[in-house]
N, C-alpha and C positions, 0 to 999 in steps of 0.2 A: 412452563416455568422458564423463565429467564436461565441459562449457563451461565459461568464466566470464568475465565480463565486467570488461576489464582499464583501467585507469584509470591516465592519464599528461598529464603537462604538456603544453599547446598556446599558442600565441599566434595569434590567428585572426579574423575576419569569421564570422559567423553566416551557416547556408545561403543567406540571403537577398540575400549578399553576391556579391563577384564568383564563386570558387571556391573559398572554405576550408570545410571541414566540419571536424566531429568526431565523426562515424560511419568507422567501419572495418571492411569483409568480404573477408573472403579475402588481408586483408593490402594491400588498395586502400583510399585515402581518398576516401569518396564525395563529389564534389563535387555542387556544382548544374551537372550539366549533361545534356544529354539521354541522351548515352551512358550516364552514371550513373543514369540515373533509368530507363534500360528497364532495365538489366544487374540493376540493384539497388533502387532507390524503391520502385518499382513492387508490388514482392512487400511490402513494407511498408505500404503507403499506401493500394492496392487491397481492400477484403472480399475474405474467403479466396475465397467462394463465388460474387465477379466473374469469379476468375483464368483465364478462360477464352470461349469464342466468337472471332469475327472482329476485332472490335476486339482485345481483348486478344493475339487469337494475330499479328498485325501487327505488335506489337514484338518478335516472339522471333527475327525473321532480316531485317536490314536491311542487306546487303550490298547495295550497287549504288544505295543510293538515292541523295539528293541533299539536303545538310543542312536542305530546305526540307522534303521530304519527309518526314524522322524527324521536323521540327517538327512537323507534320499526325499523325501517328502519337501523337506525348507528347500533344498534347493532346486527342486522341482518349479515350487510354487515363484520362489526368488525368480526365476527366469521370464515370467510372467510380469516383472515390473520392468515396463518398456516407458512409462513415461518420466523422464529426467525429474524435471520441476516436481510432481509431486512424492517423489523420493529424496526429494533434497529438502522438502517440506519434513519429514521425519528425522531427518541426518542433522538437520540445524537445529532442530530443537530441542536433540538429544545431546548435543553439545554445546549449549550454554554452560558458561561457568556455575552462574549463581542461582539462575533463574528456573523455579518449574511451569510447564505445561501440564496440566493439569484438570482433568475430563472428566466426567460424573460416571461413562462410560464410552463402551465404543462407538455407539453412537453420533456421541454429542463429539469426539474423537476426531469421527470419520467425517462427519458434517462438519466441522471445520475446517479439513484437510477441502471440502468440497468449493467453501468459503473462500476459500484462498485463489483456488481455483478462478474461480466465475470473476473474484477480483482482476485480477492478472488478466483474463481472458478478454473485460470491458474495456480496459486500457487500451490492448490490443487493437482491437474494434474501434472505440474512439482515433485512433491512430490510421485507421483504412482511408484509401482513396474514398474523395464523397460523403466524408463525415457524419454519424448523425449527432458527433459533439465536436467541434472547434473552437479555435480562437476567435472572440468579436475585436476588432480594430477598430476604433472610431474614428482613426484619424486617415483611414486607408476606405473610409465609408462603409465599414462594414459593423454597424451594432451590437450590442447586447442584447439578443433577445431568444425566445425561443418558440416555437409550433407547438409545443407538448399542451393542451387544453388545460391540463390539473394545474397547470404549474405558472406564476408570475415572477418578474423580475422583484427584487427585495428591494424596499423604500431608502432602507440605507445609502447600501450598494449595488447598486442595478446588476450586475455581473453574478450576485449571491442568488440564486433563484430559491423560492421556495412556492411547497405545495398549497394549491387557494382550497382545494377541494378532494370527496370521492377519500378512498382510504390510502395507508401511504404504500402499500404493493402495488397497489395500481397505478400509482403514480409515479413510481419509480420504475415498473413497469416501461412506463409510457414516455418517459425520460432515453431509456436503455434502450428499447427492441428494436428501434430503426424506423417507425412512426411515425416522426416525429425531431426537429433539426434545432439543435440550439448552441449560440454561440457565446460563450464567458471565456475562463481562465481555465489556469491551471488546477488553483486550489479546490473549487466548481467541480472540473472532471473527476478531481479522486476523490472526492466525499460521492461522487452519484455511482463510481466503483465502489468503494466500501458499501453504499445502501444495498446495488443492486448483490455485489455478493455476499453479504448478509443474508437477504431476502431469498435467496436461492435454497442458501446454508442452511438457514433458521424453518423455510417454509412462509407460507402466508399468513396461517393463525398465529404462531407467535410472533410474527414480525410486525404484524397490525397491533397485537397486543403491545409489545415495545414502545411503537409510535402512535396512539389510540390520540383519535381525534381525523377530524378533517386537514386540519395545516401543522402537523406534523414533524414533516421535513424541512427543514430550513441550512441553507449552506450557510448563511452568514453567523458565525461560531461569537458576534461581538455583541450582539442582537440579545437584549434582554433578557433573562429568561433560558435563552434556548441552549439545550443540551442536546439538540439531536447528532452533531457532529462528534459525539464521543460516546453515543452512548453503545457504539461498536470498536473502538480500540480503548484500547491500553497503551499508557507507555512503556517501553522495552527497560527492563534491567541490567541486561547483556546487552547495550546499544550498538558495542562497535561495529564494525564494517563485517568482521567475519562470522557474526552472528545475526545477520540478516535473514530472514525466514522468508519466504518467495510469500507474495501475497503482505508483507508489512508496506509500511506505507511512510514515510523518510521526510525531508528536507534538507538541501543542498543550501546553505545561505551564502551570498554572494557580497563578504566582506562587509561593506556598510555603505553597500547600495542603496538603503531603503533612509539611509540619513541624507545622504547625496541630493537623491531628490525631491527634499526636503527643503533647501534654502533656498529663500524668497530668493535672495542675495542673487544666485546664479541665474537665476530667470531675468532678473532686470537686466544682467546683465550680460541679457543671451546667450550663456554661455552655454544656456538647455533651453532646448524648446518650450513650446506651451504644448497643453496636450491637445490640443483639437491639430500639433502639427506632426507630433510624434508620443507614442505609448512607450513609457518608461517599465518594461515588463519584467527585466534581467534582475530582482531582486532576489531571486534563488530558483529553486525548480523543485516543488512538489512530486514523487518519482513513487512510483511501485518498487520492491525490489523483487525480477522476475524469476530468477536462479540464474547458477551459472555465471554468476559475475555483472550480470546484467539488469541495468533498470531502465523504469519508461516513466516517464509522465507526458501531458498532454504535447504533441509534439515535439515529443523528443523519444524517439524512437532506436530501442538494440544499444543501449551506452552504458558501457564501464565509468566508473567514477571518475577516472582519469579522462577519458572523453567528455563528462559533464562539466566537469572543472574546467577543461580547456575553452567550452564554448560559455562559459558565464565568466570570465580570465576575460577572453578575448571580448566579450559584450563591454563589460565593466572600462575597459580601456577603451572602447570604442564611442562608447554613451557617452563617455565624460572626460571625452580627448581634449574637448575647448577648459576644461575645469581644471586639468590636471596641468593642461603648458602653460595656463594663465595663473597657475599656485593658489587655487580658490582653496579656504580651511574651514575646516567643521569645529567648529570651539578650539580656534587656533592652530587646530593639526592638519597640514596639508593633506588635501586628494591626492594621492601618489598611483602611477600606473602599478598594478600587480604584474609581479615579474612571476616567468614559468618557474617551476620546481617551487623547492622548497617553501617562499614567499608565497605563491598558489594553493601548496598546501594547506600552509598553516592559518590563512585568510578565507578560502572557499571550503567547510566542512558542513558534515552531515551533524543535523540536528531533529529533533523530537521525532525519535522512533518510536512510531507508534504498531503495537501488535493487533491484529484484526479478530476479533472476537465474539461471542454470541452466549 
């Protein structure tokens, strides 16, 4: 059976606090307390591959102790969570203002704490020397296209790849493990992170059930019909910046880029290239957020939001240098250079957070 992670009003104290949380399993609201933290934390907050030995096996039966005792126990086990990113998976979700996380059990919990994971982890990976996901250039002679046999370019938008054949674990499989080399975008690489860690999260029988059929998976989100681009997140309630949950999956939009190179008007008048001479790409930046302040998306690697902003700042001014000294307007309002600070701020922001789900 399909999970999903269900989202309702709270008024509350962040984990940190005395006892409110905004995590829910089994129909329990986890608080900060230690009961909470062996029953449930724990399987969160721990490496999969700690869950186990003397320490660990010490908090699974605490009848008889003495609440001093389970204290020696939590923070036994607490020492044992050496991986940052997936305790900061728990820490951000337990302090959303409004919004719950909300698990059937620990399970369905922990496997999406695992989700999160294998997200963050493909990015990562697409981002390595020798690529088995990059940018295509067409005007730098490098294509759209990809090796992966399951998989063709989308009739629309050649850069949308979707599944021809075979079931879609396998296919996304075969996208992911290195196989296999294919070259699109930005938006491309984090829907084939979201599938692949899904697919991890979920397992293979229910992620075939999710996407049942042979062509299944389809990146192109405009494409008739197709819902397979969401049928793994959510949008976020708590969108701001400080409530980013490692493993979400964001957009950075770059002022009104995407109108810019839009008008016929600039092209006749050279003011922008054609694209067989240059790839107008700088319209925002598609980004994981990884923990720690830090996001990725497809070549764009370790950046704080303020470094993202900087290099979409500086593209924007740089694309549409001839647009802006020549005073070209979009419905009468001039292209203006974006200035650093505040002007950058309030022009390059984060849009459609979306939560990774299963």
């Amino acid at each position: 059976m399909i999970k999903k992670i269900y989202l309702s009003l709270f008024f509350g104290l962040t984990l940190s606090g005395f006892s409110q949380a905004k995590l829910k399993i089994s129909s329990v609201e986890v608080t900060n307390t230690d009961v909470n933290y062996l029953t449930y934390v724990r399987h969160l907050t721990v490496p999969f591959a700690s869950q186990s030995g003397a320490t660990w096996d010490a908090g699974n039966n605490t009848q008889g102790k003495t609440a001093a005792q389970i204290q020696v126990i939590v923070t036994a086990i607490k020492a044992l969570e050496t991986d940052a990113r997936q305790k900061e998976i728990h820490t951000r979700m337990s302090a959303t203002p409004t919004e719950w996380f909300d698990f059937t059990d620990v399970s369905h919990a922990k496997d999406n704490v695992k989700q999160r994971l294998e997200t963050v982890s493909m990015m990562d990976i697409f981002n390595s020397p020798n690529s088995r996901y990059g940018y295509g250039q067409v005007h730098a002679g490098v294509p759209y296209s990809t090796t992966a046999a399951l998989w063709e370019k989308g009739p629309r938008v050649t850069f949308f790849f979707r599944q021809k054949t075979d079931t879609a674990y396998n296919a996304i499989t075969q996208l992911c493990d290195g196989s296999s080399v294919t070259k699109g975008e930005c938006y491309g690489a984090i829907v084939a992170c979201v599938w692949w860690g899904a697919s991890r999260g979920m397992g293979q029988a229910p992620f075939n059930q999710l996407y049942s059929g042979t062509k299944a998976l389809n990146m192109d989100y405009r494409w008739s019909g197709n819902t397979s681009t969401r049928k793994n997140v959510i949008l976020a309630v708590d969108a701001g910046e400080a409530h980013h949950v490692p493993g979400d999956w964001m957009y950075l939009s770059n002022h009104n880029y995407i109108q810019v190179i839009r008008v016929k008007e600039f092209y006749k008048k050279k003011w922008l290239l054609p694209r067989t001479k240059q790839t107008y790409y700088w319209s925002g930046e598609n980004a994981l957020y990884f923990g720690s302040g830090i996001y990725e998306g497809l070549g764009v690697e370790n950046k704080t939001t303020a470094a993202m902003r900087e290099s979409l700042r500086n593209a924007y001014n740089n694309d549409f240098a001839d647009v802006i000294s020549n005073k070209g307007k979009i419905n009468g309002v001039l292209v203006k250079e974006i200035m650093f600070g505040n002007d950058a701020d309030t022009k390059i922001i984060w849009k459609h957070v979306k939560r990774v789900k299963h």
